[in-house]
N, C-alpha and C positions, 0 to 999 in steps of 0.2 A: 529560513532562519537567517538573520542578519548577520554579517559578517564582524567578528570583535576586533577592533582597532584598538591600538594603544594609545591612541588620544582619544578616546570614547571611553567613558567610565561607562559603569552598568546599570542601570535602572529598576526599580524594584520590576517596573512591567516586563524589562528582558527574564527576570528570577522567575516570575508568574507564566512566562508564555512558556519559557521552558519546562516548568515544572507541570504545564498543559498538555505540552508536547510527549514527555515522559508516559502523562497518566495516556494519553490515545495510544501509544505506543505498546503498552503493556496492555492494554482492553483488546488491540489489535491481535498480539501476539496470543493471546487466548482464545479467538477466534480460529487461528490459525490453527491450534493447537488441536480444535477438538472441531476439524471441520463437517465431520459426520453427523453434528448434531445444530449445522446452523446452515442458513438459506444461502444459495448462491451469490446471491445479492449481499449478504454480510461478509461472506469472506471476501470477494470480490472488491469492496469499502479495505476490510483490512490489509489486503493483499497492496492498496493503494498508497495505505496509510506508509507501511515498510519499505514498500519499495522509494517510495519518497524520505520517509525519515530513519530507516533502519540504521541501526548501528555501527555494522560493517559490512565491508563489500558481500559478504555471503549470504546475510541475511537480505539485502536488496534486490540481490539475484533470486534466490529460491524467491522470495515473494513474485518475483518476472515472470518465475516458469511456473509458477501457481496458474499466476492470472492467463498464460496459455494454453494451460490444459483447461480453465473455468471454460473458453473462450471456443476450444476443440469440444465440448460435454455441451455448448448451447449453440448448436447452430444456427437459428433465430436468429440471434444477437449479430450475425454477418449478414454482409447482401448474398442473395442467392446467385452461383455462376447463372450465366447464360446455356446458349445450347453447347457453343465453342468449350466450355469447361474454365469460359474466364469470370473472373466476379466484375 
């Protein structure tokens, strides 16, 4: 999101991206909400969405530790260690 300057007026496309931003936002947060009933893969999207545009520092964070525990439940999604125990 671009930063508002005081010598920068706002443009209808600032009003438009924001009011895009909002709508993924709230799609996200429902995702969130009712994770037992959507794919890894979608909450995983959502988790990305908040942690990047979430509203406040808490909401940013829990979407963080989301994405760590998706990330702990799919071990695939990592390189496998070695024999050493290192990845």
């Amino acid at each position: 999101m671009s930063i508002p300057r005081p010598f920068r007026k706002t443009s209808p496309r600032d009003h438009a991206r924001q009011d895009w931003i909002d709508e993924r936002r709230r799609e996200a947060r429902m995702v969130v909400a009712d994770v037992a009933h959507h794919s890894d893969y979608l909450v995983r999207l959502a988790c990305n969405v908040l942690a990047t545009h979430g509203e406040t520092f808490e909401e940013r964070e829990d979407a963080r530790i989301l994405l760590v525990i998706l990330d702990g439940k799919t071990p695939g999604r990592l390189p496998a260690p070695d024999r050493a125990g290192h990845s």
